[in-house]
C-alpha positions as a Markdown table, in Angstrom:
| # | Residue | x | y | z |
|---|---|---|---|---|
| 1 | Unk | 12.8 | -10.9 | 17.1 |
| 2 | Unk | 9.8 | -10.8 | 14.2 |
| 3 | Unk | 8.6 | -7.3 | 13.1 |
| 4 | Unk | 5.6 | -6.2 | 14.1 |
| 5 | Unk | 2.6 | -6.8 | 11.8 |
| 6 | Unk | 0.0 | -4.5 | 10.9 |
| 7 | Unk | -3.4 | -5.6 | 8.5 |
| 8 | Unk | -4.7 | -3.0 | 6.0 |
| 9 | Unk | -6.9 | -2.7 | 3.2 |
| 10 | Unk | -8.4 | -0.3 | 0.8 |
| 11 | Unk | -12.0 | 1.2 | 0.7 |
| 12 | Unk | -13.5 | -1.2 | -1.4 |
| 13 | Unk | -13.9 | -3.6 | 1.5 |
| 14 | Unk | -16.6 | -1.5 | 2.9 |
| 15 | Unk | -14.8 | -1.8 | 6.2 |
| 16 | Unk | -16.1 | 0.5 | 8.8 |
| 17 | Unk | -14.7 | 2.4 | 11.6 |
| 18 | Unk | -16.6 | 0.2 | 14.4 |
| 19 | Unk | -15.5 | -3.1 | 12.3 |
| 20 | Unk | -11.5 | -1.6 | 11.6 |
| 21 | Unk | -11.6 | -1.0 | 15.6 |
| 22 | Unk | -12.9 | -4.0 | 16.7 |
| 23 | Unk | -11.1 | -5.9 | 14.5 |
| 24 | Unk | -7.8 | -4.6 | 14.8 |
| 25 | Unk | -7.3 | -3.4 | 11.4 |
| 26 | Unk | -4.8 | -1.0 | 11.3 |
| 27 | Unk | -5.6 | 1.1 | 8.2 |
| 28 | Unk | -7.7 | 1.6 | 5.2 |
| 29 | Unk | -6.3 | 3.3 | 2.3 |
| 30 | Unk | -9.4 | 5.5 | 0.2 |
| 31 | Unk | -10.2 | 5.1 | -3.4 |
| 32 | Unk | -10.5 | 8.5 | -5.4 |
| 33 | Unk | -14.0 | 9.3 | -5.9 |
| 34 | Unk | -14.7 | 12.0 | -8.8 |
| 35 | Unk | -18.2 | 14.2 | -8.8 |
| 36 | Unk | -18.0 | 15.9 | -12.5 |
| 37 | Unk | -14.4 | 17.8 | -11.9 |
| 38 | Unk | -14.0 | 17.4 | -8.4 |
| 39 | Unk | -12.2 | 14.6 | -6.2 |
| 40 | Unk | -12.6 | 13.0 | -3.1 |
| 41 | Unk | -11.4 | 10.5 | -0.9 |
| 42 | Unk | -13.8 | 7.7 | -0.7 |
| 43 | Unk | -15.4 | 7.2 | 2.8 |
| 44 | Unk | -13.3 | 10.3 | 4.3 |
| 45 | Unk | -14.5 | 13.1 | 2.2 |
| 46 | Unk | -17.6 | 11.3 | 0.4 |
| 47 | Unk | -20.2 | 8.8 | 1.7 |
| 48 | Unk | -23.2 | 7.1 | -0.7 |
| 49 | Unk | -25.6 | 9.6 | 0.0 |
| 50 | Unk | -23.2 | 12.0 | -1.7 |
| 51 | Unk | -23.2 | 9.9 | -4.6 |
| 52 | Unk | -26.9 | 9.4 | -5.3 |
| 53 | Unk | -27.4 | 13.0 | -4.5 |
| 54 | Unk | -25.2 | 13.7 | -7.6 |
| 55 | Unk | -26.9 | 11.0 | -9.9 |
| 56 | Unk | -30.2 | 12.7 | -9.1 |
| 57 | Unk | -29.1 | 15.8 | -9.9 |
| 58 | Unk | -27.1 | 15.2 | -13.0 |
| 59 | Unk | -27.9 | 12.1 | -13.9 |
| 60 | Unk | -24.3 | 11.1 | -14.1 |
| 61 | Unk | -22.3 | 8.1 | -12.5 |
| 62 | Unk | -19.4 | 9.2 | -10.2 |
| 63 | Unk | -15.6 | 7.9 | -11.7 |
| 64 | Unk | -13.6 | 6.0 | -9.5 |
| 65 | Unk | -9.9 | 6.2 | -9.6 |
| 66 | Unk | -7.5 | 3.7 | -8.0 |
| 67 | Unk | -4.8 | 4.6 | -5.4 |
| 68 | Unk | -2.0 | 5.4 | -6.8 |
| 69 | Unk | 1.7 | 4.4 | -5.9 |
| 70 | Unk | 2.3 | 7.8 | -4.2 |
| 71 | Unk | -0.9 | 7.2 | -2.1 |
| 72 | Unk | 0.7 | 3.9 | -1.5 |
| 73 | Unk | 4.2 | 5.3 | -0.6 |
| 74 | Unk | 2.3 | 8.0 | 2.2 |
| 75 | Unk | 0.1 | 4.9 | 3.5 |
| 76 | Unk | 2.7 | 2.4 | 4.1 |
| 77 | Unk | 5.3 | 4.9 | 5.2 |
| 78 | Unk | 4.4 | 5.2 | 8.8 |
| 79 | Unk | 4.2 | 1.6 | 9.2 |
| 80 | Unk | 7.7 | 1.1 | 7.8 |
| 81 | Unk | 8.5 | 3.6 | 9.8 |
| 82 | Unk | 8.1 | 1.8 | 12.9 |
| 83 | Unk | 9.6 | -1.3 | 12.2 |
| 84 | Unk | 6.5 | -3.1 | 11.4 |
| 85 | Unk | 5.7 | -5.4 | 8.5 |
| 86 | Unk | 2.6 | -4.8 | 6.1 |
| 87 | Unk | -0.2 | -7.0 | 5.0 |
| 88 | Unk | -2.6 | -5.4 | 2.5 |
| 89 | Unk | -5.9 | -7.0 | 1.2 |
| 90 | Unk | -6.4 | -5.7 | -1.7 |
| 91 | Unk | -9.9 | -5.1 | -3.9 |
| 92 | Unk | -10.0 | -7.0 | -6.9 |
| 93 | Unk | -7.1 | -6.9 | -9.5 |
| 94 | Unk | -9.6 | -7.2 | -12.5 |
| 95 | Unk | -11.6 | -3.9 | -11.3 |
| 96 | Unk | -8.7 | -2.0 | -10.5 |
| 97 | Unk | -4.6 | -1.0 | -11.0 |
| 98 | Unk | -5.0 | -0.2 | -6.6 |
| 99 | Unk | -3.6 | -3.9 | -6.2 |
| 100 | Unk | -0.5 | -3.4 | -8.9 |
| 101 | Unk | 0.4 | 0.2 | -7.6 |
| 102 | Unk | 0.4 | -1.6 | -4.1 |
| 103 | Unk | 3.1 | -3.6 | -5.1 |
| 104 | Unk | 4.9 | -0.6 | -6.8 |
| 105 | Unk | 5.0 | 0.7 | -3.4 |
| 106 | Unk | 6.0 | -2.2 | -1.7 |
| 107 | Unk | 9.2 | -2.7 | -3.1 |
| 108 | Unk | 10.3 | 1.1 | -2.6 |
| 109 | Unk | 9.0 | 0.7 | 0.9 |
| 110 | Unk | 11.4 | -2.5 | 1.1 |
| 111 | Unk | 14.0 | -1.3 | -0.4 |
| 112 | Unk | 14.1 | 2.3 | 1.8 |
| 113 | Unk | 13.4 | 1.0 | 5.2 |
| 114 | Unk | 14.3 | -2.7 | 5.0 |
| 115 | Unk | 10.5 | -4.0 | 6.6 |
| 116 | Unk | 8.3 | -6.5 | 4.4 |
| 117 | Unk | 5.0 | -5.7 | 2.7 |
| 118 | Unk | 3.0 | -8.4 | 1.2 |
| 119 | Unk | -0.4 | -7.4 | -0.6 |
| 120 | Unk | -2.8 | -10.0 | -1.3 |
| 121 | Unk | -4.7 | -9.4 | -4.3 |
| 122 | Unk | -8.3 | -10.8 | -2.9 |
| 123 | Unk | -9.6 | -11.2 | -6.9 |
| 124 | Unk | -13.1 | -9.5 | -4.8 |
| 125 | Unk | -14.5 | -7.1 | -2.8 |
| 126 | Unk | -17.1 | -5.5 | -0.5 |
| 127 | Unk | -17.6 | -7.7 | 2.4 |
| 128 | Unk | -16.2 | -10.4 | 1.4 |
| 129 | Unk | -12.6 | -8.5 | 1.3 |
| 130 | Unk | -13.7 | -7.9 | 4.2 |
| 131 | Unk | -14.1 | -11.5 | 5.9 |
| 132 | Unk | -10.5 | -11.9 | 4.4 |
| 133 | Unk | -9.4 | -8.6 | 6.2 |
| 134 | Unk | -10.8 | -9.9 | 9.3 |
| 135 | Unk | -9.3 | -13.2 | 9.1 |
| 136 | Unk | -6.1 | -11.7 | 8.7 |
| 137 | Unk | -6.0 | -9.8 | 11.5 |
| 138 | Unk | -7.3 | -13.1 | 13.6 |
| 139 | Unk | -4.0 | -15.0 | 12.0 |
| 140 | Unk | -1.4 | -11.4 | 13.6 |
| 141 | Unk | -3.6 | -11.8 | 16.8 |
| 142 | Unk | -2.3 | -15.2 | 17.4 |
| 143 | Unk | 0.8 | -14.9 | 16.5 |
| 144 | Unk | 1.4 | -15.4 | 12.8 |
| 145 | Unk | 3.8 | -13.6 | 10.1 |
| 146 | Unk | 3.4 | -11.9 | 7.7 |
| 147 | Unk | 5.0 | -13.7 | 4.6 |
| 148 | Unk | 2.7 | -17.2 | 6.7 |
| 149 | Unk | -0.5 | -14.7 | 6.7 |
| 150 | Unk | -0.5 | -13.1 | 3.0 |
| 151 | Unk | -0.2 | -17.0 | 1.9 |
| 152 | Unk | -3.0 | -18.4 | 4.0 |
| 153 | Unk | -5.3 | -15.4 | 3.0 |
| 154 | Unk | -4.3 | -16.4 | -0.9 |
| 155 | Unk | -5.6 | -19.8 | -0.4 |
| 156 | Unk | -8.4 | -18.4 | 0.8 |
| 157 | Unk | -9.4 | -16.6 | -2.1 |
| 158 | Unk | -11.8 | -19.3 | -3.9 |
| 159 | Unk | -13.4 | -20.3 | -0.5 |
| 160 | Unk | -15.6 | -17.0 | -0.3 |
| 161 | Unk | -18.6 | -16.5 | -1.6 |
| 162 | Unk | -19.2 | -12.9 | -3.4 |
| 163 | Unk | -23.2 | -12.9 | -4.8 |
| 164 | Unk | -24.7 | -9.6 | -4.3 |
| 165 | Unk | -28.0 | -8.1 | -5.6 |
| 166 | Unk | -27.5 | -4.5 | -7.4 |
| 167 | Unk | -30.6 | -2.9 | -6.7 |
| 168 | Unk | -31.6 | -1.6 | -10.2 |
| 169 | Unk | -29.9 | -1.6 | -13.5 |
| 170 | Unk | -29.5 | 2.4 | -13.8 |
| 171 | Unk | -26.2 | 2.9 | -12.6 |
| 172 | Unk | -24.7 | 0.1 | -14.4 |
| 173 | Unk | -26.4 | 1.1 | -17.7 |
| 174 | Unk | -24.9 | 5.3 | -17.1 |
| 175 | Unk | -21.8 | 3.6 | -16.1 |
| 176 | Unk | -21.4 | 1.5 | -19.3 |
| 177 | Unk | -21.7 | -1.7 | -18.0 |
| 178 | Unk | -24.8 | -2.5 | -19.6 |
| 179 | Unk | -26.2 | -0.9 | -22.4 |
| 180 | Unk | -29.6 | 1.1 | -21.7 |
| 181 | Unk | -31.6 | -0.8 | -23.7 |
| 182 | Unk | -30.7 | -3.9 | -21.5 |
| 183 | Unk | -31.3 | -1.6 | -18.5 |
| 184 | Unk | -34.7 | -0.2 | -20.1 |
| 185 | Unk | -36.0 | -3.9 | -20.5 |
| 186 | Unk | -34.4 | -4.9 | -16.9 |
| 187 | Unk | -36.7 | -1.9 | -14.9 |
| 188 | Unk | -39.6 | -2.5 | -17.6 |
| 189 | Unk | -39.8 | -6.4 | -16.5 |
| 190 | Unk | -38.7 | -5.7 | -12.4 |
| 191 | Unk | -35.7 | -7.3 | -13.1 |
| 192 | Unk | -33.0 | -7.4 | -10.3 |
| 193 | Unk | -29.4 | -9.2 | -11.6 |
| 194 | Unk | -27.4 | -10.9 | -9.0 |
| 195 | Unk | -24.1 | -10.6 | -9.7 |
| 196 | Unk | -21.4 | -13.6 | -8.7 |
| 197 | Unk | -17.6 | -13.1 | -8.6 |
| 198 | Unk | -15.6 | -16.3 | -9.0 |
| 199 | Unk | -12.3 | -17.1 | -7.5 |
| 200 | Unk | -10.7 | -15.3 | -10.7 |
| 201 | Unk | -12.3 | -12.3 | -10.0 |
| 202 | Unk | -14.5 | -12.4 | -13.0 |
| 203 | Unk | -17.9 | -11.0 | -12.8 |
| 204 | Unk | -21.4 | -13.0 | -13.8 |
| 205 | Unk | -24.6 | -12.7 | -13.8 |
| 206 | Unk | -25.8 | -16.2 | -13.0 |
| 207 | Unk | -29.8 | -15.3 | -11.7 |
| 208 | Unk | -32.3 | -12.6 | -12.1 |
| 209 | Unk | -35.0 | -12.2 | -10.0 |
| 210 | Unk | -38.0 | -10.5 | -10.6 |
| 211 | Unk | -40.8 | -8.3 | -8.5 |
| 212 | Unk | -40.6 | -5.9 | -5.8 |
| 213 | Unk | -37.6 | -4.8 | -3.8 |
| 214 | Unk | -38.6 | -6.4 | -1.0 |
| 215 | Unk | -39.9 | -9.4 | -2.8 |
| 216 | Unk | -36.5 | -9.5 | -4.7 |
| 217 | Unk | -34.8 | -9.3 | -1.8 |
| 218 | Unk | -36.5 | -12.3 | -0.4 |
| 219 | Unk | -35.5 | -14.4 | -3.2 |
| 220 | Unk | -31.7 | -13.2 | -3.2 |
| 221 | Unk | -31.5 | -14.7 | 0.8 |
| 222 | Unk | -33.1 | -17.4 | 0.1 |
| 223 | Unk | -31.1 | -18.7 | -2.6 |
| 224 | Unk | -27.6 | -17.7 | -0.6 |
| 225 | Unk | -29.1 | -19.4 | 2.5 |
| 226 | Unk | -29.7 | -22.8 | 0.5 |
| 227 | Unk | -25.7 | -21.7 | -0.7 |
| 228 | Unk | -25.2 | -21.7 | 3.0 |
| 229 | Unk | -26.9 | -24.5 | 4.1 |
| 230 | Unk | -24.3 | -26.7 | 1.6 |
| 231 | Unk | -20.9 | -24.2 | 2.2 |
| 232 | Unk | -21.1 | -21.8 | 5.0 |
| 233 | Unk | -18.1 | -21.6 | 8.0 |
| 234 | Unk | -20.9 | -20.6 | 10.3 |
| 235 | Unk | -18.6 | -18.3 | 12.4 |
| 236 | Unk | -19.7 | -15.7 | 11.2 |
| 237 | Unk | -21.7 | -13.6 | 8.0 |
| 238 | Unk | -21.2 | -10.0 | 6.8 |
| 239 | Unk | -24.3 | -8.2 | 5.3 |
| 240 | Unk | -24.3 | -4.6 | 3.7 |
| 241 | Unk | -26.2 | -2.1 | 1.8 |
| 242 | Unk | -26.0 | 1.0 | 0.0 |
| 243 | Unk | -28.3 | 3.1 | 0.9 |
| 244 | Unk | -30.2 | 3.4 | 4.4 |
| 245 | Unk | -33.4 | 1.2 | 3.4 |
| 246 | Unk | -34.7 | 0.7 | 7.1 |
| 247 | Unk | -36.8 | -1.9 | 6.0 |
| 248 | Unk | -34.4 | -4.0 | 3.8 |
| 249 | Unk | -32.2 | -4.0 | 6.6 |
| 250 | Unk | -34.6 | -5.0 | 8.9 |
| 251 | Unk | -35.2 | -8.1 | 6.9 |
| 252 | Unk | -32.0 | -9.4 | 6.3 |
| 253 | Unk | -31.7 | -9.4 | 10.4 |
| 254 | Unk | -35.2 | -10.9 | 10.4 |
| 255 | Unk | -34.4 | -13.6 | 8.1 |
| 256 | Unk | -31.2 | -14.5 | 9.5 |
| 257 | Unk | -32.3 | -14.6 | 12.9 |
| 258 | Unk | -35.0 | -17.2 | 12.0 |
| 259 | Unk | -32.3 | -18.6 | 10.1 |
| 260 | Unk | -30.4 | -19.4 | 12.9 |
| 261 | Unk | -26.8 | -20.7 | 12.2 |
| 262 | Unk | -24.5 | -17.8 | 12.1 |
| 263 | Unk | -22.7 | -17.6 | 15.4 |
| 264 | Unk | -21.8 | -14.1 | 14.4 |
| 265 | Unk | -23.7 | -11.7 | 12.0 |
| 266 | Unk | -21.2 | -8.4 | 10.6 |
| 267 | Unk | -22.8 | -5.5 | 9.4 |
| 268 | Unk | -21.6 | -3.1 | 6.8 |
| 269 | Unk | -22.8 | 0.4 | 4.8 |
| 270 | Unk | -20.9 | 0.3 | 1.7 |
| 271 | Unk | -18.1 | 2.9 | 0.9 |
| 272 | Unk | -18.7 | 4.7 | -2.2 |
| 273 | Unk | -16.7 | 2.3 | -4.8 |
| 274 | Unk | -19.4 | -0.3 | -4.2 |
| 275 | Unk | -21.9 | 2.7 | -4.5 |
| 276 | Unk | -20.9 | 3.7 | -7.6 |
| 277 | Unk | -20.9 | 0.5 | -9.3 |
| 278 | Unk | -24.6 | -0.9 | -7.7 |
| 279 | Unk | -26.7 | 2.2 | -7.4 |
| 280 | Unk | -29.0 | 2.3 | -4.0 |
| 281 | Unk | -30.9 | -0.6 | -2.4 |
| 282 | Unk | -27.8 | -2.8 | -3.6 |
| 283 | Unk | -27.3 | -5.6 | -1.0 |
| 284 | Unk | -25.1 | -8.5 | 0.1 |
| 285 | Unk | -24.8 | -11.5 | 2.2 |
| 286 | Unk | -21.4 | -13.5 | 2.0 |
| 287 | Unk | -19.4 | -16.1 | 4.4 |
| 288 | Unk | -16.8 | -18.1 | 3.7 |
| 289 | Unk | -16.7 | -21.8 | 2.9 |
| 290 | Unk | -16.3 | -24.4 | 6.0 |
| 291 | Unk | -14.0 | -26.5 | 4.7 |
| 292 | Unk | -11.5 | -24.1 | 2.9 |
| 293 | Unk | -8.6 | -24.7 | 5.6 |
């Protein structure tokens, strides 16, 4: 008789409790978040607000830290413990050692209690680790392995579509991922960077768009809508944000309402490792291509 299978993932997926419920996702490992000399587990002991609160205040980014293989070793444990077999979708190798220590952990876990753990390095994040999440847990619901799941979600890495719109250049610039003179010119000009992850996990910035937040905002949907309108599985979308901008929120339903063709629209708040790297008002929109099985 097969094991058991259980579907988790880390913190950087954004999941949520009402999506890791409804979904049947059976656990989410946290990220370390650090505020100056203190440490945190993302989502668990620190939300976004947290971390803007802190920028404000000291005008420093929050570090990240990965998960360690320890933390890995006390997450799996129970699991193994039970007999059941792990599948863990992992945030982006290129950002982060999380998806290396995961398979650090794996083998001991192997090795000690004789169950399988396959992690699936995602090569992205935020919600659309999350659609891959998701679609895991679909595959266990009817019926599949685990060794059969881990592979189908690998081939579904260069079918999802990671754009996202940071929502201002400060963060990245305190951070070190652009230099404050590129930020300066960026806020001086209303400048708002999409950023693109590719099926590599490399990260671009292919389009800026320029004007207000909500004028910006306009531009980022409509350009992944006409992405849609060529690629998009239509089950199903996942939006998120940062920061609780009622009226950026708002919009995104409004426009995808009018818009009309996802049978199934997901919503997320980012955990604090997306909040770190984009800063408030960040925002995303991202499906998964209809022809990638």
């Amino acid at each position: 008789m097969a094991n058991k299978v259980v579907i988790t993932t880390d913190t950087g997926s954004d999941m949520r409790p009402e999506n890791l419920t409804r979904f049947h996702i059976d656990g989410m490992i946290p990220f370390h978040i650090a505020l100056g000399d203190k440490s945190y587990k993302d989502f668990y002991e620190c939300q976004p607000d947290d971390l803007f609160r802190y920028f404000d205040e000291t005008k420093q980014v929050p570090k990240t830290a990965a998960c360690s293989p320890n933390d890995f070793m006390e997450f799996f444990e129970p699991f193994a413990r039970q007999g059941c077999d792990i599948v863990h979708i992992a945030m982006n190798s290129v950002f982060s050692s999380s998806y290396s220590n995961s398979l650090i952990a794996a083998r001991e876990i192997t090795e000690k209690y004789g169950t399988q753990v396959f992690s699936v390095d995602t090569y992205t994040l935020t919600g659309a680790q999350a659609l891959m999440a998701i679609h895991a847990a679909e595959l266990r619901d009817g019926g599949m392995g685990a060794k059969e799941i881990s592979e189908r979600i690998k081939a579904m890495v260069p079918h999802v579509r990671t754009n996202f719109l940071l929502g201002g250049m400060n963060y990245a610039a305190k951070g070190g991922r652009c230099s404050m003179l590129v930020a300066f010119g960026a806020n001086l000009l209303k400048l708002y960077p999409m950023m693109h992850i590719d099926e590599k996990g490399i990260i671009t910035s292919p389009k800026k768009f320029r004007g207000s937040v909500t004028s910006v905002q306009n531009q980022y949907m409509d350009y992944v809508l006409g992405l849609a309108d060529q690629y998009a599985d239509y089950r199903r979308v996942i939006i998120g944000y940062t920061s609780d901008n009622k009226e950026l929120i708002e919009n995104m339903h409004r426009r995808l309402k009018e818009y009309g063709k996802f049978g199934e629209i997901i919503e997320s708040v980012s955990n604090c490792t997306t909040a770190t790297h984009g800063g408030p008002n960040t925002i995303y929109m991202m499906f998964v291509d209809k022809d990638w099985q």
